[in-house]
C-alpha positions as CSV (number, residue, x, y, z in Angstrom):
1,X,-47.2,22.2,20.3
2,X,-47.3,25.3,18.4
3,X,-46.4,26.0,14.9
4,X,-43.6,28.3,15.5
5,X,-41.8,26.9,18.7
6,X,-42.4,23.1,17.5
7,X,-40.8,23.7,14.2
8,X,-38.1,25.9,15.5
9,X,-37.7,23.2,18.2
10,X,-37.0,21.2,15.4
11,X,-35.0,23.0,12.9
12,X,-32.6,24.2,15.9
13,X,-32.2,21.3,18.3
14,X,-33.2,17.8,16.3
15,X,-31.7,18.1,12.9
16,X,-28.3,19.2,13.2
17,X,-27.4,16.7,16.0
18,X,-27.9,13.5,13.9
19,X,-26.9,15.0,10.6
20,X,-23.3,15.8,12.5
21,X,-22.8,12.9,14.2
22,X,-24.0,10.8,11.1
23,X,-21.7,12.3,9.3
24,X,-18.6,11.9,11.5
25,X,-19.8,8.0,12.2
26,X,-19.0,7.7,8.4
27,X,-15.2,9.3,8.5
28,X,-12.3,7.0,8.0
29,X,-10.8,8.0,10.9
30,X,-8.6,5.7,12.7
31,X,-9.9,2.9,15.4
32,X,-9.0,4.8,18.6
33,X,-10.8,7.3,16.6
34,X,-13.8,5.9,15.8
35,X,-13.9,4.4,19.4
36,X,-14.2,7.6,20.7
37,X,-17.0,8.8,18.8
38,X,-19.1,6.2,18.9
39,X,-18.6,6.5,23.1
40,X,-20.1,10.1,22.5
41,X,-22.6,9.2,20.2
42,X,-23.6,6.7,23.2
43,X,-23.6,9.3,25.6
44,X,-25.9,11.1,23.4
45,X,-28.1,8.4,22.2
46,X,-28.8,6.8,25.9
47,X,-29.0,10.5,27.8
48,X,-31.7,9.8,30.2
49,X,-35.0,12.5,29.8
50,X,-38.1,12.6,31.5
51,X,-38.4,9.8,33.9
52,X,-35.5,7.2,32.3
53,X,-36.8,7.6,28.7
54,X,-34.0,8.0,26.3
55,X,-33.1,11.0,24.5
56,X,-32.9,8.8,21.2
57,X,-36.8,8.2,22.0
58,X,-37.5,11.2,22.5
59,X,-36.3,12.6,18.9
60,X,-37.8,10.3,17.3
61,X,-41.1,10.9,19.2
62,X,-40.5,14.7,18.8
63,X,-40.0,14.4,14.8
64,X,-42.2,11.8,14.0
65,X,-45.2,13.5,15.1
66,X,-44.2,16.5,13.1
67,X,-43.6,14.2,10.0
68,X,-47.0,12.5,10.7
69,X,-49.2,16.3,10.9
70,X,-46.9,18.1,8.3
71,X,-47.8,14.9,5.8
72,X,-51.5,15.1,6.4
73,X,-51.4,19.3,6.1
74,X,-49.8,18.7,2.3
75,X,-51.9,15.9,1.3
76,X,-54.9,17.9,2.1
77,X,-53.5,20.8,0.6
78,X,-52.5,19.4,-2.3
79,X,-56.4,17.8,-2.7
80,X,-57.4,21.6,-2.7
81,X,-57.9,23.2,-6.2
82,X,-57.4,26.9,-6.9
83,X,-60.6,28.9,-7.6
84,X,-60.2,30.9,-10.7
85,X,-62.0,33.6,-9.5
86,X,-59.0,34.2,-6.7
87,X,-57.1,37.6,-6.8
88,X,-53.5,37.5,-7.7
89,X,-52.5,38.3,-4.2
90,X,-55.3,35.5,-2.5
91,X,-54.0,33.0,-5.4
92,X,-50.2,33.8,-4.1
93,X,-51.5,32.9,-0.4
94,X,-52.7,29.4,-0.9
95,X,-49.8,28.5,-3.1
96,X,-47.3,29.7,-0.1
97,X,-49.5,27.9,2.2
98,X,-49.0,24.6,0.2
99,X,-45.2,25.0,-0.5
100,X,-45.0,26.0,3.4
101,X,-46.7,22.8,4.2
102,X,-44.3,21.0,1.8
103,X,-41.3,22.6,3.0
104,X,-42.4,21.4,6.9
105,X,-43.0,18.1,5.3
106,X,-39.6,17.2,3.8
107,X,-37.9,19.0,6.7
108,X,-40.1,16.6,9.1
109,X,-38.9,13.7,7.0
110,X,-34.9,14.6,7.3
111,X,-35.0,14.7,10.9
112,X,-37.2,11.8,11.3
113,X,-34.9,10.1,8.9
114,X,-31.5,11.0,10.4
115,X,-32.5,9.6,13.7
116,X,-33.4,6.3,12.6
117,X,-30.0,6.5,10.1
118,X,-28.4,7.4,13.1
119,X,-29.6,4.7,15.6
120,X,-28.8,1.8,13.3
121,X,-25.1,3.4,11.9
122,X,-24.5,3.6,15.7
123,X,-25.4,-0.2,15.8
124,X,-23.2,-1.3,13.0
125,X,-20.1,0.7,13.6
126,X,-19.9,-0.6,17.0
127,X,-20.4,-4.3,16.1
128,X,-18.1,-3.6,13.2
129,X,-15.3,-2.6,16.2
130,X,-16.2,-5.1,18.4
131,X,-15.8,-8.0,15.6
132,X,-11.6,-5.7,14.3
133,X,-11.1,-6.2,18.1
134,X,-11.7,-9.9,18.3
135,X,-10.1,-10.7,15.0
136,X,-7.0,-9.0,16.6
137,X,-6.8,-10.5,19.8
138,X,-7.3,-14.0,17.9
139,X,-4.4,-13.2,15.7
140,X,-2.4,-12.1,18.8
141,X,-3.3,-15.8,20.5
142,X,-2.4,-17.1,17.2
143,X,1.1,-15.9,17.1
144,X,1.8,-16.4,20.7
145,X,1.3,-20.4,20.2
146,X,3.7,-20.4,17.5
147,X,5.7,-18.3,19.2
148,X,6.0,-15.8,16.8
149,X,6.8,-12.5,18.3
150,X,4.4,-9.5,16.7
151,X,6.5,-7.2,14.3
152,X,6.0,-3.8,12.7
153,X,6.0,-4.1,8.6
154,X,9.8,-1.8,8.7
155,X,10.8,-4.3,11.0
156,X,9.8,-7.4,8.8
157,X,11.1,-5.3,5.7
158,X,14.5,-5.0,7.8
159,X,14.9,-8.4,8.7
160,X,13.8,-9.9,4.9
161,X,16.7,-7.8,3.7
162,X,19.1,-9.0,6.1
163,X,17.9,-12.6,5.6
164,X,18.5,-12.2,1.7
165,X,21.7,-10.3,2.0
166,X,23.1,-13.3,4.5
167,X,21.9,-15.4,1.7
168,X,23.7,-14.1,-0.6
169,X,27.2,-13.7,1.3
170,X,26.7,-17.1,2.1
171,X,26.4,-17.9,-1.4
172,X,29.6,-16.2,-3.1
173,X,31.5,-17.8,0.1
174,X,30.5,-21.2,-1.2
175,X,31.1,-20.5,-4.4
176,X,34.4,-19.8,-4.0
177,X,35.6,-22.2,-1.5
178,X,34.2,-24.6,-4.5
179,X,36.5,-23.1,-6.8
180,X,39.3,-23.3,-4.3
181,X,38.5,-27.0,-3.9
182,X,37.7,-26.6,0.1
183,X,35.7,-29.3,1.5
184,X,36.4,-31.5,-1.2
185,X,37.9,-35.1,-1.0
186,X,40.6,-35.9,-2.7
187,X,39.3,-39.0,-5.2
188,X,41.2,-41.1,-8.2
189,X,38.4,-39.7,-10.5
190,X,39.7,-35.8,-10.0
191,X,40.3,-33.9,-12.8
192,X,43.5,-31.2,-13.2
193,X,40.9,-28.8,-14.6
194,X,39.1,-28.9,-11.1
195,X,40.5,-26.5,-9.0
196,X,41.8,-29.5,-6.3
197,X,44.7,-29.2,-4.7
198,X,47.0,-32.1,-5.9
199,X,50.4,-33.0,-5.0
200,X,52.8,-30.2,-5.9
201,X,49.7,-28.1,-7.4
202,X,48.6,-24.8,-7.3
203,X,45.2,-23.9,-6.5
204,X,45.7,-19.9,-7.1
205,X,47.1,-20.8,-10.6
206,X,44.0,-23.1,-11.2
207,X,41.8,-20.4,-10.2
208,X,43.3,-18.0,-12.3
209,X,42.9,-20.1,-15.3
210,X,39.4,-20.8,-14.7
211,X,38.4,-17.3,-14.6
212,X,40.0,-16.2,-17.4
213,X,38.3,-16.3,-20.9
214,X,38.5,-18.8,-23.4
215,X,40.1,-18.4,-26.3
216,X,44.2,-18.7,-27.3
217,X,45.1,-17.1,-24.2
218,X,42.8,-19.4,-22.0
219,X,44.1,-22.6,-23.6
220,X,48.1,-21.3,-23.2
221,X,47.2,-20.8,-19.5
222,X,45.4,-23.8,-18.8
223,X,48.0,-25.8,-20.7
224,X,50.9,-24.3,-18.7
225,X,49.4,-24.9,-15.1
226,X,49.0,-28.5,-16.2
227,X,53.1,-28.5,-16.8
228,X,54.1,-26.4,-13.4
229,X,51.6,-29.3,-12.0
């Protein structure tokens, strides 16, 4: 192919396809996402071209061979010395012939490399997806044998609150139906201080003068609900 219409070929049609799909491949996006482009990027990868070869092959084919010609141009050029006895304006022309050659080179090597990135990014991401999708329906097989129903994280938050605030009810109501003296036999070994509810007691006044602080006061009460008893 020519110089002009193979490079421009190049620069045009080969690079910026694998450079943007390389670069979107490697976006957090989400799953659904990432499904998506990786079913493009497989639509572009596996287009058919001449005769059921590949368009992947293809662009590797199509900058490789420019990678392979451009390298051998700078080598050779780069073996070259400058004769001394050049003009100014001949010594300009071979250097812009070597960087030119150079230039072609690296640009060569990017497209050659961006295909081959691209082919085995495309191979990863979609074994990476394939391996979140099996993990998930495991876990999903997992729970449905222990019959735990799948729940959102608000609705786990939700019902761990609940839980602790049912815990915590249920803990002030036995609490005080333990000061009251509910659910409590009645035994020889009861003590007045115990709020039980004895013959002719009070439980309210028993209640009263456990919650009140110690001191003068405290012993005054305590002493006079022992009398009324």
């Amino acid at each position: 192919m020519s110089s002009f219409t193979g490079w421009r070929v190049l620069v045009n049609f080969l690079l910026p396809p694998p450079m943007l799909l390389t670069f979107l491949l490697v976006l957090p996006f989400p799953r659904n996402v990432r499904k998506g482009l990786l079913l493009f990027t497989s639509k572009v990868l596996n287009f058919p071209v001449l005769g059921g070869i590949r368009f992947v092959h293809m662009a590797l084919i199509l900058s490789g061979v420019p990678l392979a010609d451009s390298g051998f141009r700078t080598f050779k050029s780069a073996q070259e010395a400058l004769d001394h006895e050049l003009t100014p304006n001949q010594r300009i022309s071979v250097l812009a012939k070597k960087w030119r050659e150079e230039r072609n080179f690296w640009i060569a090597a990017m497209a050659f490399t961006l295909w081959c990135l691209l082919t085995v990014l495309y191979a990863q991401v979609g074994q990476a997806l394939r391996v979140h999708d099996a993990l998930d329906r495991a876990l999903a097989e997992l729970n449905e044998l222990k019959g735990i129903e799948p729940a959102t994280p608000a609705t786990t938050k939700m019902s761990n609150m609940a839980g602790n605030a049912a815990s915590n009810v249920a803990g002030a109501a036995s609490n005080v139906a333990g000061r009251l003296g509910f659910g409590k036999k009645k035994g020889s070994g009861d003590m007045p201080e115990q709020c039980a509810v004895g013959e002719g007691g009070n439980a309210t006044e028993a209640l009263e003068t456990e919650l009140t602080p110690a001191g003068p006061a405290a012993g005054g009460a305590r002493r006079r609900a022992v009398a009324k008893a």
